[in-house]
MARKE-642762 format. One line per 2 residues: number of its first residue (from 1); for each residue x, y, z of N, C-alpha, C, CB. Coordinates in nm, 3 decimals, padded with zeros to 5 digits. Atoms other than C-alpha are relative to their C-alpha. Glycine has a CB too. Layout:
BEGIN
NUM) X,Y,Z,X,Y,Z,X,Y,Z,X,Y,Z ~ ...
***
This chain:
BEGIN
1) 00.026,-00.085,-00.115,17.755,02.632,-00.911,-00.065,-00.080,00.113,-00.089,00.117,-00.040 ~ 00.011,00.045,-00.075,17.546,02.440,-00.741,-00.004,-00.159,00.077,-00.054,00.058,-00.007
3) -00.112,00.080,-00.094,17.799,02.170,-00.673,00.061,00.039,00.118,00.107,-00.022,-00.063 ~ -00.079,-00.057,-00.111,17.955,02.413,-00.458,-00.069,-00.020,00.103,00.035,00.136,-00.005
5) 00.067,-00.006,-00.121,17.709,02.396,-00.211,-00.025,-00.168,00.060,-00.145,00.088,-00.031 ~ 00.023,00.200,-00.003,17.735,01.938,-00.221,00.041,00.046,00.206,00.203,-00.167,-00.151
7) -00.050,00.049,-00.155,17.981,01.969,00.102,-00.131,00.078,00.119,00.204,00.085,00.038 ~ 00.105,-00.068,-00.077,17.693,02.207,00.288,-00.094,-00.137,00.061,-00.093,00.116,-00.110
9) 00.089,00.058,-00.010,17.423,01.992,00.205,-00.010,-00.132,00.042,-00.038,00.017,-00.083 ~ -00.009,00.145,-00.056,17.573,01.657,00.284,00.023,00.003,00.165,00.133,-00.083,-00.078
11) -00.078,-00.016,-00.105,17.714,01.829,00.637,-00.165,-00.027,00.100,00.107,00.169,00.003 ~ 00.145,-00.001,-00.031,17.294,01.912,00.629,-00.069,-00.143,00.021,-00.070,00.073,-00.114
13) 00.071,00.099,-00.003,17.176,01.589,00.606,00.054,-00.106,00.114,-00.007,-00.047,-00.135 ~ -00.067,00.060,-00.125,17.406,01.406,00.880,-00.111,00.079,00.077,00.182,00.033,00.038
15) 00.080,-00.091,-00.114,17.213,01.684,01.096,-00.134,-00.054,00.009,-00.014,00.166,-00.036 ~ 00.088,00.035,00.021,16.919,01.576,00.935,-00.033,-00.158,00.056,-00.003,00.032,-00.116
17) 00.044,00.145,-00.078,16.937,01.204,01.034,-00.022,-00.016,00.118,00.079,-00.094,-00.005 ~ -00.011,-00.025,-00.192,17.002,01.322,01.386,-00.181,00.046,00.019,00.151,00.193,00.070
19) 00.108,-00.072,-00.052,16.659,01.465,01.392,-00.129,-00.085,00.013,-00.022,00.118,-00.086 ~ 00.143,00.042,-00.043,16.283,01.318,01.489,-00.020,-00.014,-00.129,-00.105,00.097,00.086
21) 00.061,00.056,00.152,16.094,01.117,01.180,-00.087,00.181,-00.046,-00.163,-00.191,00.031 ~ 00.056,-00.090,00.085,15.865,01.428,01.136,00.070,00.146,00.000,-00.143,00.008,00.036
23) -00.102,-00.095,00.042,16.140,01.659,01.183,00.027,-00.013,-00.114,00.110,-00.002,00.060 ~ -00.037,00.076,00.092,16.297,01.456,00.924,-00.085,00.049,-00.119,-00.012,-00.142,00.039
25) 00.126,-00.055,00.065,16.013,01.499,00.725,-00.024,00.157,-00.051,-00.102,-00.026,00.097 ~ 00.024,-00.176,00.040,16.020,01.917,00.712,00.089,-00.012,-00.070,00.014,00.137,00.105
27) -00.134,-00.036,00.012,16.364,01.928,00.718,00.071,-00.020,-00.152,00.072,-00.083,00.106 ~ -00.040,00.050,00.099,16.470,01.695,00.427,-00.025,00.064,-00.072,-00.021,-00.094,-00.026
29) 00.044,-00.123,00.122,16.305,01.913,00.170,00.035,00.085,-00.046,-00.070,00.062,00.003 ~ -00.049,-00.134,00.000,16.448,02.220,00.236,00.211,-00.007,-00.029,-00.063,00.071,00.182
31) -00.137,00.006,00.035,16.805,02.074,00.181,00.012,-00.045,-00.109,00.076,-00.063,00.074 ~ -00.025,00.055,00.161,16.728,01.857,-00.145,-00.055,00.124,-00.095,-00.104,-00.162,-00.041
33) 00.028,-00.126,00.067,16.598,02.198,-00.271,00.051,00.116,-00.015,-00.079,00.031,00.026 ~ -00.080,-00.110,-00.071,16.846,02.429,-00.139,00.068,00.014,-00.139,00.104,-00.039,00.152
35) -00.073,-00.035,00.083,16.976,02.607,-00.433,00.092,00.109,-00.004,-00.059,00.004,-00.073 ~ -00.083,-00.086,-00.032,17.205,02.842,-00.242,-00.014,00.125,00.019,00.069,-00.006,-00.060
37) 00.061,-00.129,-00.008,17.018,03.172,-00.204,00.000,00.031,00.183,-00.171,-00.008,-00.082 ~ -00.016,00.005,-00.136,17.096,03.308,00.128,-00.160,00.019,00.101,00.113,00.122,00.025
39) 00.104,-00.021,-00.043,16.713,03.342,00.205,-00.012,-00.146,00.031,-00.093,00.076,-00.081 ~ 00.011,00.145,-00.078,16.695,02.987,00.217,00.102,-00.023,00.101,00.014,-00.123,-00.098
41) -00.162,-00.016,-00.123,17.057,02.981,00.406,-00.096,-00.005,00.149,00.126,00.220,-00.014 ~ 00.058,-00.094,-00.151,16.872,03.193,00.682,-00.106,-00.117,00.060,-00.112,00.190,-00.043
43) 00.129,00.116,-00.086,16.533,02.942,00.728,00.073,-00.104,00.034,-00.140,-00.071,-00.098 ~ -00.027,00.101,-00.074,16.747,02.653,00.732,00.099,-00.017,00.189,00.066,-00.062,-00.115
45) -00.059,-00.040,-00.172,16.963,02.821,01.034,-00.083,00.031,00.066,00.095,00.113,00.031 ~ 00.110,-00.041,-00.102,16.671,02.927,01.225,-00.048,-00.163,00.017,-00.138,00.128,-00.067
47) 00.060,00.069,-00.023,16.547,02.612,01.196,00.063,-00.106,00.111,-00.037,-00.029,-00.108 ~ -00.107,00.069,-00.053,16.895,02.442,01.288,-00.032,00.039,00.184,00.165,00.065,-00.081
49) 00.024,-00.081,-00.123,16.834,02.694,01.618,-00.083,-00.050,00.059,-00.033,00.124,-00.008 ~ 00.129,00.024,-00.064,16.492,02.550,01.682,00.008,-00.160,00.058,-00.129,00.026,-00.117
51) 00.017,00.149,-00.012,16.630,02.163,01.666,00.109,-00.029,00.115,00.028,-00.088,-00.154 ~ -00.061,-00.025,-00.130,16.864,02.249,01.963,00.111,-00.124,00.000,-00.118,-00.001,00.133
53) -00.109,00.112,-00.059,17.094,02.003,02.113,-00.037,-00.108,-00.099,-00.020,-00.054,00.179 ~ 00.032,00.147,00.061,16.973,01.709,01.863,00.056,00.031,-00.180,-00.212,-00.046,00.020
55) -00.078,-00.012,00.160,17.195,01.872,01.569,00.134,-00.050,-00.014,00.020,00.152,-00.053 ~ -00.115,00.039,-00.007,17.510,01.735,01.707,00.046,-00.024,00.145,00.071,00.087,-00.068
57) -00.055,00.070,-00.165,17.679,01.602,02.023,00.080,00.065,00.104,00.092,-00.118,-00.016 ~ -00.087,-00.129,-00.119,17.880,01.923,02.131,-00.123,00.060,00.012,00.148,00.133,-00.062
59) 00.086,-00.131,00.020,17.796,02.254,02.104,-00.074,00.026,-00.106,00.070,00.106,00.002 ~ 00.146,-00.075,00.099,17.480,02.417,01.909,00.029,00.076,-00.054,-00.119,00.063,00.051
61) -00.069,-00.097,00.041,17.677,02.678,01.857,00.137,-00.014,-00.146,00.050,00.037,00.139 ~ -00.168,00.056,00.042,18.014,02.517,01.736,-00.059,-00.065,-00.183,00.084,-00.189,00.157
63) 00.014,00.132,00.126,17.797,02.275,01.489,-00.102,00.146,-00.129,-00.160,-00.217,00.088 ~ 00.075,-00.151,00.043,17.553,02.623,01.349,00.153,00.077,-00.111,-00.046,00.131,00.202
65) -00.097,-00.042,00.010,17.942,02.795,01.320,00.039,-00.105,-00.158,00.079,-00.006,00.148 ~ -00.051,00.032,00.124,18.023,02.512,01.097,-00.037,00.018,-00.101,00.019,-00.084,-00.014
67) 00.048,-00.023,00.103,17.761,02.548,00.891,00.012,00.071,-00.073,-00.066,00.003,00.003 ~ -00.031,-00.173,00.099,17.794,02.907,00.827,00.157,00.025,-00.091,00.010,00.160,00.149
69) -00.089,00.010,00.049,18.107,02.826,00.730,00.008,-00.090,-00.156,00.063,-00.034,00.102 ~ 00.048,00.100,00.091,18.022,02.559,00.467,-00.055,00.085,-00.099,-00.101,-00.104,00.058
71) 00.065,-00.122,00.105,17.787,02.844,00.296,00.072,00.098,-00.013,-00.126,00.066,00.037 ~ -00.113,-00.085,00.086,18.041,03.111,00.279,00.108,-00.086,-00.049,00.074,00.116,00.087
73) -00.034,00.099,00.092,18.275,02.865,00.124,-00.053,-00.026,-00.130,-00.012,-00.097,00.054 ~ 00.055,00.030,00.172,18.082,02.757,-00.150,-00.032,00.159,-00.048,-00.181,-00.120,-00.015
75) 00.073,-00.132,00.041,17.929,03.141,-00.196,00.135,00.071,-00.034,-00.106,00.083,00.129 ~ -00.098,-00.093,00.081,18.291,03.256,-00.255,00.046,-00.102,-00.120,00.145,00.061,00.103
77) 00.006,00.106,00.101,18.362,02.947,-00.474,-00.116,00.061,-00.150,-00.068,-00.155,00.097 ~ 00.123,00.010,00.137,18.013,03.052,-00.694,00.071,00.198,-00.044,-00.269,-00.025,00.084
79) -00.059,-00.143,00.063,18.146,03.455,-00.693,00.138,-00.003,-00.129,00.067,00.091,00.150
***
């Protein structure tokens, strides 16, 4: 099961390198721990929200979109 969630978390951590050392620092945690519960889902998108333009090189929107996509994926994969 929570293989399904690898492609998420690796999509997470690209994002993650993009971000400030003590960003870096919160952030990392919450993805090597992520065991697919959409309560975590939710903090790490709010958080994605809070790290603005420095999650990816387009849109904030577009790169967020993918994510959510990444987690329903695996979440119909684990059903």
């Amino acid at each position: 099961m929570e293989k399904d969630f690898e492609p998420l978390k690796a999509r997470l951590r690209i994002i993650c390198d993009r971000l400030d050392d003590d960003e870096q620092q919160y952030f990392r945690p919450l993805i090597d721990n992520f065991k697919g519960q959409t309560q975590e889902f939710q903090r790490i998108m709010r958080d994605l929200g809070k790290f603005g333009e420095k999650i990816g090189d387009g849109s904030t929107f577009k790169v967020c979109r993918e994510v959510q996509h990444l987690f329903d994926d695996a979440h119909r994969k684990k059903s």
